[in-house]
N, C-alpha and C positions, 0 to 999 in steps of 0.2 A: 958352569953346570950347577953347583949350588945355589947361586943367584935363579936359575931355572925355577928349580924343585922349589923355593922358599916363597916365589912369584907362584906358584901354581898354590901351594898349601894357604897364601893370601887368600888369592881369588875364591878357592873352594870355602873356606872359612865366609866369606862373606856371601857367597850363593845360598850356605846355610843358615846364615843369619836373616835372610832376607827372606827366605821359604819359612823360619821359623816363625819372624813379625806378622808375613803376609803380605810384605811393601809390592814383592815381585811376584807372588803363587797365581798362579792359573786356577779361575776356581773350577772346582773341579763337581760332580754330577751324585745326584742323590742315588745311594746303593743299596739294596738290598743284598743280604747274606743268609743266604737260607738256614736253617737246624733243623735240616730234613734229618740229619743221622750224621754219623750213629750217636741209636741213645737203648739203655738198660732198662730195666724194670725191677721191682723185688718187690715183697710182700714184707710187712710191715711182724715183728710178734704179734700186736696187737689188733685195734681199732686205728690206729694212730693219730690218736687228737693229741696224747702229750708232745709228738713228734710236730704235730702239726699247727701248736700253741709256743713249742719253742724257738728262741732267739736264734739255733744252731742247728743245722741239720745232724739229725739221727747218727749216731756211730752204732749200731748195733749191727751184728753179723747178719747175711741173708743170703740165698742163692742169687745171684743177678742172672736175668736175661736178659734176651736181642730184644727191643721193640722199637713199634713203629712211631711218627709223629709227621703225619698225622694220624692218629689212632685211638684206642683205648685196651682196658685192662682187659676186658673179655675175648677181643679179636687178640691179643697178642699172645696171651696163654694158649689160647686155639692153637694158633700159625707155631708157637715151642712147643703143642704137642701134650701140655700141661691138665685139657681137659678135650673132652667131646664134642661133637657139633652142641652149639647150644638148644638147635630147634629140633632135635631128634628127639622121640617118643616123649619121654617124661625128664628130659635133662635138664627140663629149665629148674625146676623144685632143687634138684641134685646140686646147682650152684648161685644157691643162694648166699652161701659163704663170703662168694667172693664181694659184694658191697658193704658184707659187717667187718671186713678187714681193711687194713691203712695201707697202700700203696706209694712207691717211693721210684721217682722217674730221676733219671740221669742223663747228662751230657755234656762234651768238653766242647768247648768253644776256644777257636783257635782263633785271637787277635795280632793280627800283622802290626808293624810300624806305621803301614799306610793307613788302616783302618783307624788306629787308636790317635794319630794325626789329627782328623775330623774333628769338627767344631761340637757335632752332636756325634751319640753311638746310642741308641734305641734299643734296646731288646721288646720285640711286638709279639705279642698273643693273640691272634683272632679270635679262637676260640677256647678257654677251658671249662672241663668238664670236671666240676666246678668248682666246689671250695676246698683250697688249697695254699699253701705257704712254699714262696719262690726262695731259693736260697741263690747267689751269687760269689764263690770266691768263699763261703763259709759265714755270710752274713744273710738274714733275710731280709728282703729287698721289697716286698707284696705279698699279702694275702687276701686276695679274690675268692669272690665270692658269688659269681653273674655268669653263667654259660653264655649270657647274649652282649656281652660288652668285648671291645676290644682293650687288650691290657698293656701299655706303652710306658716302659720305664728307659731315665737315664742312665746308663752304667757307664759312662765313659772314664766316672771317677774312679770304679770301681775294680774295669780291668785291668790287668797285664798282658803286656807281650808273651805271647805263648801260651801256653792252656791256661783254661778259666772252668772253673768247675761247676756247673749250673744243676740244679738238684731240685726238683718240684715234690714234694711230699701230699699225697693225698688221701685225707681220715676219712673213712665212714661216712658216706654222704649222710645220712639219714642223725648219725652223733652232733656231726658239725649242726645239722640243722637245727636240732635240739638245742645245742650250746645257742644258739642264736635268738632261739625263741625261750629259752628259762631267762633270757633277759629283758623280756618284756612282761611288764606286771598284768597286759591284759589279756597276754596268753591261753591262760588257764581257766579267765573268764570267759572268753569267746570260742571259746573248742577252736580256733583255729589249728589247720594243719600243721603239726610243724616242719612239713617238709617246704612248702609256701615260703619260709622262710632264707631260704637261699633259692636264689635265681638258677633250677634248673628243671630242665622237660620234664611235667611229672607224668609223660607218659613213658617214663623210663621206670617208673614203679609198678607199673599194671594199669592195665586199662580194659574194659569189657568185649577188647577186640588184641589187644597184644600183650605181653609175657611181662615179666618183672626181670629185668636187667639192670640193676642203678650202676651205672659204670664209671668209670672215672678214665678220666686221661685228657692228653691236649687233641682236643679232636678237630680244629682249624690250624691252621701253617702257621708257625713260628719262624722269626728272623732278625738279623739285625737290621737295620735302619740307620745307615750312616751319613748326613751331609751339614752345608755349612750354613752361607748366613740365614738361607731360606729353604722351606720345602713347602710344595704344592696339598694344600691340606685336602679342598674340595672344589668341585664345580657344579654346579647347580645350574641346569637349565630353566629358570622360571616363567612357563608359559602363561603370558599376563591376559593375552586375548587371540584365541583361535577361532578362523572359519576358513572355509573355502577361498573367501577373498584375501584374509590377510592374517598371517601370526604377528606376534607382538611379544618379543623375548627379550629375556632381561636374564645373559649369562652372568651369573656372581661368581668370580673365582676368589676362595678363601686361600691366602699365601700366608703360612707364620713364617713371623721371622725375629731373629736374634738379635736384632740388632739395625739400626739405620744405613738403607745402602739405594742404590738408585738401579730398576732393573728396567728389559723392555722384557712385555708382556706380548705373544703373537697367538690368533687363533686364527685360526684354519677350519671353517664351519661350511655343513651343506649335504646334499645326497652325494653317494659316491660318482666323480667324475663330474662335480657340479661345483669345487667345491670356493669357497668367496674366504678372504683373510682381511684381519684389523691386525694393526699395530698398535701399542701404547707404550712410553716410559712415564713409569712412578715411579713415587720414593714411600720407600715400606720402612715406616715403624716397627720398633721390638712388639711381639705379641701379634695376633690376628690382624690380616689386610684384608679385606673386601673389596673387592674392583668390579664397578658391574660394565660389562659390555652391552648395552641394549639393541636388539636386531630387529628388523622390520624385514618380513619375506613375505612377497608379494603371491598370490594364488598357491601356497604351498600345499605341498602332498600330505593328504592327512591320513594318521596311523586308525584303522577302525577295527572292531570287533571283528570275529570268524562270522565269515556269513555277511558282513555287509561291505566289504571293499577290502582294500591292500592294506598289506603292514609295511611301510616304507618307513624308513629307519635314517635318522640325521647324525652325522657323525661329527662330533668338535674336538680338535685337539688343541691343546696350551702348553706352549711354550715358554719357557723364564728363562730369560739370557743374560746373563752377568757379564762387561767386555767383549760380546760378541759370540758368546759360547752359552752352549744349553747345559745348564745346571738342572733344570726339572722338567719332566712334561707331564701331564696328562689326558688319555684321550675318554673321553664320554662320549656315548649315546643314547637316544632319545627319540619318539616317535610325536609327532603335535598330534595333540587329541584336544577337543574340550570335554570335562566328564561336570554332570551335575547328579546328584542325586538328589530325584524330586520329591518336594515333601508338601504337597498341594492338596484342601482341602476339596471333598470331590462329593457323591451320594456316597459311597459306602465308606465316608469316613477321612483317611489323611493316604496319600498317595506313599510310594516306596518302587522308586523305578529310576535304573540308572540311563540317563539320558547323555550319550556320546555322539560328541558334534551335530547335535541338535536332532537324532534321532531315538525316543526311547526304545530302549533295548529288551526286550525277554531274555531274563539272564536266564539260560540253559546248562545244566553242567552238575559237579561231584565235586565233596568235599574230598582233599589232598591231605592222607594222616604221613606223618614220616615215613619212607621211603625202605626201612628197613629200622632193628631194633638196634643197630652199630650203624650211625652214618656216614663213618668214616668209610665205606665198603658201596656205598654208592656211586653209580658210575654216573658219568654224563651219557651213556648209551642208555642207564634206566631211565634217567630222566627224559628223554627224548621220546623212549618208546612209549613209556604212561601217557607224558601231556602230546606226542601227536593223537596216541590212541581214544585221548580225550578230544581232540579236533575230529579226527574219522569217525567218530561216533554223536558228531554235525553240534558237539560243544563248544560256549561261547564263554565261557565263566569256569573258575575253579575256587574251592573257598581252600583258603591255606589255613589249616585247626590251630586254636589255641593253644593243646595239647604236647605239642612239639616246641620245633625250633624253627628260627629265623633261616633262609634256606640258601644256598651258596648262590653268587653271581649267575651262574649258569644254570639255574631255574628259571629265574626270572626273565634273562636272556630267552630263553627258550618260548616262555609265555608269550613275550615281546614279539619275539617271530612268528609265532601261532594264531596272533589274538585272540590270547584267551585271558579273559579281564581277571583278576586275581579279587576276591572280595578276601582283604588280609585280616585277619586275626592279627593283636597283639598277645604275646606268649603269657595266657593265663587263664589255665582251665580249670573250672569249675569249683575251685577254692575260695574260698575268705582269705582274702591277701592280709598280712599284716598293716596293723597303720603308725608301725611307729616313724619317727621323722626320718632315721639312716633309709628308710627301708622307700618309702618317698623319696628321696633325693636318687635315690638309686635305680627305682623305676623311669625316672624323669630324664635321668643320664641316660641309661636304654635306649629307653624312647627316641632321643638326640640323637644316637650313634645309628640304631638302626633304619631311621627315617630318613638320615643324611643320606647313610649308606644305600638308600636305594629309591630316591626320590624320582631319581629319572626315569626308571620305567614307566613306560604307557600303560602295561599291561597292571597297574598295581590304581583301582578304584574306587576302593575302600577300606580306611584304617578300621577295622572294629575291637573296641577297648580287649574282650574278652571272651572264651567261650563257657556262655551260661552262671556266670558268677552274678548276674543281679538276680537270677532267679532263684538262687540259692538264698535269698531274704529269710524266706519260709522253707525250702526242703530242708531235710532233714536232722526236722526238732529244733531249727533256727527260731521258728516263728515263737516258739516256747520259753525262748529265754529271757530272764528278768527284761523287763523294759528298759532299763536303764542300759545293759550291755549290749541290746538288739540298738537301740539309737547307736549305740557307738561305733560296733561297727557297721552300723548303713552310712552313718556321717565319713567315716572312713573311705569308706563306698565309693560315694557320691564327691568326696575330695579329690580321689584314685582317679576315677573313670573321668568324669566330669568335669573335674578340674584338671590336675597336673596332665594327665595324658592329652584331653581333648586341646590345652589351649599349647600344647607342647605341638600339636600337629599344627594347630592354627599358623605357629610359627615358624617351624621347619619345611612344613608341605604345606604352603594352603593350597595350590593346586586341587590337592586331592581330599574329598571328603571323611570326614571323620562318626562314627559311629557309637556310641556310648560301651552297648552291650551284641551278643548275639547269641539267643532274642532278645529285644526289645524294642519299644515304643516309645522309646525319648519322657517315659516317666507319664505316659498319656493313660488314662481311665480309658479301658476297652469294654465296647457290650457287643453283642452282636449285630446288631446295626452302628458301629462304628467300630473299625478297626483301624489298625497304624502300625507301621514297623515292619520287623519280621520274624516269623514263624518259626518253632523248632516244634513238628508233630510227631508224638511219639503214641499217639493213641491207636495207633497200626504197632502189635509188636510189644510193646513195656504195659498199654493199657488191655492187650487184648481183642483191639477191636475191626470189626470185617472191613479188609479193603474200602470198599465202599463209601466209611465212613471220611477218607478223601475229599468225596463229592460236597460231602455236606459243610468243609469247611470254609471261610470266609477270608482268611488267608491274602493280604496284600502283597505277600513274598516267604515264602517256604525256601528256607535255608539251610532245613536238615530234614529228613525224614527217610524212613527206609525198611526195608528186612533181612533177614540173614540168609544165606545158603552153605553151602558147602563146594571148597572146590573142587574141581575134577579128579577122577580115581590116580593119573600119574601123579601130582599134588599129592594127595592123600599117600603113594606108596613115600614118596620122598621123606616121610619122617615117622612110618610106623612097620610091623611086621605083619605077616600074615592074623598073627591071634590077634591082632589091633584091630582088623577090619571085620570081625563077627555083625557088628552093629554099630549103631552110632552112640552108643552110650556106655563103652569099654571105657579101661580109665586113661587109655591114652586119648580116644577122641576126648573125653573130657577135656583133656589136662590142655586140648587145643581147642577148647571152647571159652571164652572168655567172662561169657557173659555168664550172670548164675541163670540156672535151668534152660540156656540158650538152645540146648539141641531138643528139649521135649517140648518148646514151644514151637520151635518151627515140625515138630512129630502134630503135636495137637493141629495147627494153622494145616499142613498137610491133609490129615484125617476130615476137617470142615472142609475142603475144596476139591482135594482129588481123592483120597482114601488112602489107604495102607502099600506101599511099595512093594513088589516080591522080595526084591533082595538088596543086600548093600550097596551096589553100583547102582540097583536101579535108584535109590534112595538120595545119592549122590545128586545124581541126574533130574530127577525130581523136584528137589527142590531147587536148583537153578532155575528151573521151569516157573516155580513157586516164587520164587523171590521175582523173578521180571514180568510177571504177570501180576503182582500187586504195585510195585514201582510202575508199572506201564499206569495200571489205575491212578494213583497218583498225579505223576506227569501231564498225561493226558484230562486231569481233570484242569489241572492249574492253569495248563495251554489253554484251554476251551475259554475260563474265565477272564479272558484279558481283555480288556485292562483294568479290571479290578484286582487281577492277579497279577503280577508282571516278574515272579521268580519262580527258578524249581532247582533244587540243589541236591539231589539226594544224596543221601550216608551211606557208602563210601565209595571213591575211586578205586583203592590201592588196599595194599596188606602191605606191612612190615615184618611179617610173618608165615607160614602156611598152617592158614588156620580157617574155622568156618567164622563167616564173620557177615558184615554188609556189602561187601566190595562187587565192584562187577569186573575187575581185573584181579586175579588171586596173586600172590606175591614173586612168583617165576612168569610174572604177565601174560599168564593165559587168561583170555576172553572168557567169562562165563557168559549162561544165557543173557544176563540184564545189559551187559556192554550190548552184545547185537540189537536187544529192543530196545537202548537207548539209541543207537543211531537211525530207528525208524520212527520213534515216539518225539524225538529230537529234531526231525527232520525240517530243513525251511519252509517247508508247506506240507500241512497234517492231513489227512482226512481223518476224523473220529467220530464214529457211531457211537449213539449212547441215548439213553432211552431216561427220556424225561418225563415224569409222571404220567406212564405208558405209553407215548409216543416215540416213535423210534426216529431221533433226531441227525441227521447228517451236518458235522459240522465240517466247514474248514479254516483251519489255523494257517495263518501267512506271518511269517517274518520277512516280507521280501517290502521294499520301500515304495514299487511301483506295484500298480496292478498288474495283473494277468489275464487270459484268455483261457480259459481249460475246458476237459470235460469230466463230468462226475456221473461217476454209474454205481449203479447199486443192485447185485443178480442177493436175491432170494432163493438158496438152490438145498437139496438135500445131502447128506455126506455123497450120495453116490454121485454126483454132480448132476441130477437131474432142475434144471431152472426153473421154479413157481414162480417168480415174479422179476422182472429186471427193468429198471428206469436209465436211461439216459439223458443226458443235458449240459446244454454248454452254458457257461459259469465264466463270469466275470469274480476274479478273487481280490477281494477289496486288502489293498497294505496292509501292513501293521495291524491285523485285525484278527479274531475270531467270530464269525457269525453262520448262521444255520440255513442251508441252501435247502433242504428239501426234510420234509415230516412225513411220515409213515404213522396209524394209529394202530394199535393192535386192534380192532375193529376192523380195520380196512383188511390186515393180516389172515385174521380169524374167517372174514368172509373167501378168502381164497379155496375154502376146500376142509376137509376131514383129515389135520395136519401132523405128526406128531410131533410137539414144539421141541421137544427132546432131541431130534435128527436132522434140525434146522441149524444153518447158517446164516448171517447174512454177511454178504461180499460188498464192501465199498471201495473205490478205485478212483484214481483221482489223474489226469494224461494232461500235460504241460506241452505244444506243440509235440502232440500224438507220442508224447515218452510220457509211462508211468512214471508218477514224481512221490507216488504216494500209494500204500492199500492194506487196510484194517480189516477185521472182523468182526463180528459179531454175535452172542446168543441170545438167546429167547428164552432160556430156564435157566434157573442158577448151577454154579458150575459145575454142583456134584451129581445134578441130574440129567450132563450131558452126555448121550449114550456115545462112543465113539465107537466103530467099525473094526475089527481087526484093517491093518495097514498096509499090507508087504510093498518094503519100497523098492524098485528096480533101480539099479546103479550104471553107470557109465562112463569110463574113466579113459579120456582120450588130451595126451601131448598140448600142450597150448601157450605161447609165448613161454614166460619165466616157471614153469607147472605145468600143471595139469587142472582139466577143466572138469568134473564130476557132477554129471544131468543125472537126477533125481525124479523119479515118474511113481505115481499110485493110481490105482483104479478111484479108490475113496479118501475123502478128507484125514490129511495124515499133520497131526499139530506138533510143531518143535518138533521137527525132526531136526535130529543131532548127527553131525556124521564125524566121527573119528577114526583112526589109523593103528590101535595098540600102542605101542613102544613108541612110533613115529612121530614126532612133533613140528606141526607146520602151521602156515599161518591159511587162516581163512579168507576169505570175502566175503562169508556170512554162513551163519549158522543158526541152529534153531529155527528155522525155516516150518509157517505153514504150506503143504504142499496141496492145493486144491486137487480135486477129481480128475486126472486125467491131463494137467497143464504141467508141464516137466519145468523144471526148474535145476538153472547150474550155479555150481560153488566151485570159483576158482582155489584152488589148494599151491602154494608153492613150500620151499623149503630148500635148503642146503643140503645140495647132492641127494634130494630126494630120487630115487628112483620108481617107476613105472610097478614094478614088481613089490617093492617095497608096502606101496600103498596098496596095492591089491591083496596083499598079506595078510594085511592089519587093519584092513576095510570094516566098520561095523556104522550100521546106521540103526540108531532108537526112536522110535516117535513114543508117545505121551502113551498111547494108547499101552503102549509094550513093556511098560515101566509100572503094571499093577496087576497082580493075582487074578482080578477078572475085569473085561471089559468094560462090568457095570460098575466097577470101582472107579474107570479111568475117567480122569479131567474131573 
């Protein structure tokens, strides 16, 4: 029996010996360990730069709270209860405190035998928000400084069995920055910002559409990361040559490893249910392996923009098998597209049009600001509803602003399935970036991490450096400084953009094309008979100038332009009190206007186009009306010009707030007026009347690749619907085109009779196999001399699949009619609706346990006409 026991304590002795070496271990599979929670929070005495300059973390006394990670300081005091909603009335002023104070994060980390075993132990950051000192176990370990890098350290040496005390301290964003920039001598020469100086959103400071929040915390997933000889770094789909006939891919899988060992590599690639496998054994050197798999796929399916075909989606997965066992996998996917952005000399000048799989595209679409002012509080349900309600509204493009941040997998995903082409901003708005050497190496890393990290999207077809930092050359007093400091920082500049970022993409993506600035013109001399690049107009709105002024510009791709409105009255209760809503120039609407004098310019633009509102809902109401009727001008001019035009992006999609602002979704994603006229100004085939040096011109816009058959009519009729003149004709509508089917002179007009141009319309209509596909309007006097009719509109609200179906009838011309429910909130199928003379028109309404009665309740329909003290005010 002893003999037994002493045989058994051999045997186990040596099983431990052998698991210890590794002679006999089973390798075992890459882990992640989340530090979702729990984790604490406290407030610092001070700023907390000495806490966050020293070796030791802070022993000072404090209250601890619960907080989140992923999260930040402002959601987590919210969620304890510590302050107020932050977007109510005037609360954003009220906590401003909390960015000039030092925040100090906790959390124990529980390491097993099994874990601390591992060859490697990772502790990964995806995101912090930002500069900040990492303590481990009572040492510090990192101090980051980059919201857009991920932060990967080893602590294997560092932990214990059993708890591990991880502690993040975070100063003063605004201190820290400072500290960063008193260390460069040319600081103070070049006015640069010093918040520029550490890597984070400076639209967390204010912006002329959202609040001042500078917050701090880990706002991406933290974890550990434990495995042995190797882990899966990246895969890289690189589409070397795409058509119809054939792709031509060269999969790169990046494997690091520890150390010399022999693995087999398997991948599993294809559409789903389609799918084709390779095999391979290599022998992976210590440090970075590169393995390319090259693929040849025959007639593949290719991924195309909204509006021109399907988004079929290729799926690969990778395998690494050590002795017959999977140690790592990972899976990618990827749509084949070929994108070029053309840059072709032409008559007016140098081309700017994105050409995907060899069709140029009219990018259509809205810039994307942050999603909210805490983005840890974003759903994958907002992001879905925004970028579909960006496809329903027949967009093909969305531009992601410099201003922000790089945006979670499940954006892009989402764009991917949508096709909706992403013209990408890299994260830098509107500053003079710093040029000292740390500050280079650090954008260059960025650059690296976020380009790897999202190369495979289809939907992502252009990197652009910046938003608006080459134009700031000259803005504000730039152009005035010594000579000698203005070279230094454009050489900076032009190092920044030009160099480390551009040949950064050269190398990580060529795939995808690279852009300096936006705007710019790749450094080209512009006149007006030569243009290049793209547009940012702000001479609607910042200059003052009439709509109109649109028309006249020259524009090879408008990439931002826009006006503000105000959103809807439930919006508006959601963050003020009855004394808030006297007018629009209380200091609570103020305090939610962003821009300086933003509410008495859109008062002034008002007063030149429609006139004076009665009341403050009307005023509301109004100017939604107001803002999508200069953006329609706009749009509609750019479409007409193609293809000396070939973009239109206007400012903005989205709110991060509720606030008045440029958006045509307010920040609870209700549709204002501009979302509806973007899905009809947007539309695959336009018809737009517009009157060329007195001629009244019928065009039609086609985004479609093949011709068409249709018919175009044009009734000349009075508000009462009586018809003076009507043409028909059937139309061949040439592809890819804008061109002019039929001309009217006002001569020819004038000869109709003794008219009053004031009570004219004109009606264009555009029937695709006998379905309207398309119908515009028209006037004849400028806008404020158009007399509108009183309107009464009859209503009719009758059961219909998922809702109800609500036919809208008027005797006379009734514009933007709005129909809403009071309290009720449902979605549309259109709104702001012109309702002609006598032609009924329905608006499907659905909702969640809407009822019949409900809506009948809360029924209220406005037209334009109803929304001003008197008729001759209205439009």
């Amino acid at each position: 029996m002893i003999r037994c026991r002493r045989l058994l304590i051999v045997l186990f002795a040596c099983t431990a010996l052998a698991f210890s070496t590794g002679a006999t271990a089973e390798p075992q599979s890459r882990e992640r360990i989340s530090l979702s929670s729990p984790w604490e929070l406290r407030q610092l005495p001070d700023d907390g730069m000495v806490a966050f300059q020293a070796d030791v973390p802070p022993t000072v006394q404090g209250e601890w709270l619960p907080a989140m990670v992923p999260g930040d300081v402002h959601l987590d005091l919210l969620h304890d209860g510590k302050i107020s909603d932050p977007f109510y009335r005037d609360n954003e002023g009220k906590l401003q405190w909390i960015e000039k104070a030092g925040w100090e994060y906790r959390t124990t980390i529980q390491a097993t035998p099994a874990t601390l075993s591992r060859e490697h132990v990772d502790l990964v950051f995806e995101g912090l928000d930002t500069a900040c000192s990492i303590y481990l176990n009572g040492k510090r370990i990192a101090q980051p400084n980059n919201m857009f890098k991920e932060w990967r350290m080893d602590v294997k040496s560092i932990l214990h069995s059993g708890s591990n005390d991880l502690q993040i301290v975070f100063p003063a964003p605004m201190k820290a920055a400072e500290a960063v920039a008193a260390k460069d001598p040319w600081h103070d020469r070049t006015h640069t910002d010093p918040k520029g100086y550490i890597r984070k959103a400076v639209y967390e400071f204010g912006w002329d559409w959202g609040p001042r929040f500078a917050t701090s915390g880990v706002f991406r997933p933290a974890y550990l990361e434990v495995w042995d000889d190797a882990r899966l770094n990246d895969v890289f789909v690189e589409q070397q040559s795409v058509s119809s006939a054939a792709a031509e891919l060269n999969v790169r899988v990046d494997i690091l490893a520890s150390k010399e060992s022999k693995t087999t590599l398997s991948m599993t690639y294809g559409l789903q249910g389609t799918e084709q496998k390779q095999d391979r054994t290599v022998t992976l050197g210590p440090g970075h392996n590169v393995i390319s798999f090259p693929i040849d796929i025959t007639k593949p399916q290719l991924w195309y923009p909204s509006g021109y075909g399907a988004q079929p989606i290729y799926h690969f997965h990778i395998s690494v098998k050590e002795n017959g066992r999977e140690t790592d996998s990972k899976d990618v996917k990827t749509g084949l597209r070929s994108v070029v952005l053309r840059r072709d000399l032409d008559k007016w000048g140098r081309s700017f049009e994105f050409v995907v799989n060899g069709i140029p595209v009219f990018a259509k679409g809205a810039a994307v600001i942050p999603f909210d002012s805490f983005p840890t509080r974003v759903t994958n349900e907002k992001y879905r509803y925004i970028l579909q309600s960006a496809k329903d509204a027949n967009m093909n493009m969305v531009r992601l602003w410099g201003g922000g941040y790089y945006e979670t997998q499940e954006f892009y995903d989402l764009c991917d399935e949508l096709g909706l082409m992403v013209f990408h901003d890299l994260m830098f708005g509107n500053n003079w970036q710093p040029g000292t050497y740390s500050f280079k190496e650090d954008i260059q890393q960025e650059a690296e991490y976020q380009m790897t990290r999202l190369r495979n999207h289809p939907s992502i077809v252009l990197w652009a450096g910046n938003n608006e930092t080459e134009d700031l050359r000259d803005w504000n007093g730039n152009g005035q400084l010594p000579a000698p400091v203005h070279e230094r920082i454009w050489q900076d500049y032009l190092t920044e953009f030009s160099g480390i970022l551009a040949t950064t993409a050269a190398r990580v993506d060529p795939q995808t094309p690279y852009w300096p600035s936006t705007p710019s013109a790749d450094y080209e001399e512009l006149t007006d008979a030569y243009q290049s690049g793209d547009n940012h107009d702000w001479s609607v709105w910042h200059q003052d100038a009439d709509f109109s002024e649109y028309e006249k510009r020259p524009w090879r791709f408008t990439s931002e332009y826009g006006f503000q409105s105000f959103p809807e009255m439930k919006t508006i209760e959601s963050f003020t009190l009855p004394e808030d809503r006297k007018n629009i120039f209380t200091p609570v609407m103020i305090v939610h206007q962003k821009n300086w004098g933003g509410n008495k310019i859109i008062q002034t633009y008002m007063s030149r186009y429609f006139g004076e509102p009665k009341d403050f809902a009307s005023f509301l109401y109004a100017s939604q009306v107001l803002q999508a009727e200069g953006v329609k001008v706009g749009a509609e001019s750019f479409r007409r010009k193609r293809p000396e035009s070939m973009g239109s992006l206007f400012w903005q999609l989205n709110d991060c707030w509720p606030v008045a602002s440029w958006s045509s979704i307010d920040y609870y994603g209700r549709w204002k007026a501009l979302q509806y006229y973007a899905r009809k100004f947007y539309a695959p085939v336009l018809v737009s009347p517009h009157f060329d040096n007195g001629t009244l011109s019928l065009y039609v816009v086609s985004d479609k690749v093949e011709a068409e058959q249709g018919q175009l009519r044009l009734r000349i009729m009075d508000f009462n619907g009586k018809v003076i003149k009507e043409t028909k004709q059937n139309v061949t509508i040439d592809p890819l085109a804008s061109k002019v089917y039929e001309q009217i002179t006002m001569t020819d007009l004038l000869s109709l009779g003794q008219l009053d141009m004031s009570q004219l319309v004109g009606v264009a209509d555009l029937s695709v196999a006998g379905k309207e596909v398309s119908s515009n309007l028209v006037f004849f006097v400028p806008s404020k001399q158009v007399h509108l009719l009183p309107a009464p509109v009859s209503t009719d609200i009758q059961p219909s699949g998922d809702g109800f179906d609500v036919v809208l009838k008027s005797s006379v011309l009734a514009r933007a009619v709005y129909l809403s429910f009071g309290e009720t909130d449902v979605t549309y199928s259109d709104n702001y609706i012109n309702l002609l003379p006598s032609e009924p028109a329905t608006i499907h309404v659905s909702g969640n346990k809407v009822t019949l009665d409900e809506l009948k309740k809360g029924l209220n329909v406005t037209s334009l006409v109803d929304a001003f003290i008197t008729t001759e005010k209205a439009n």
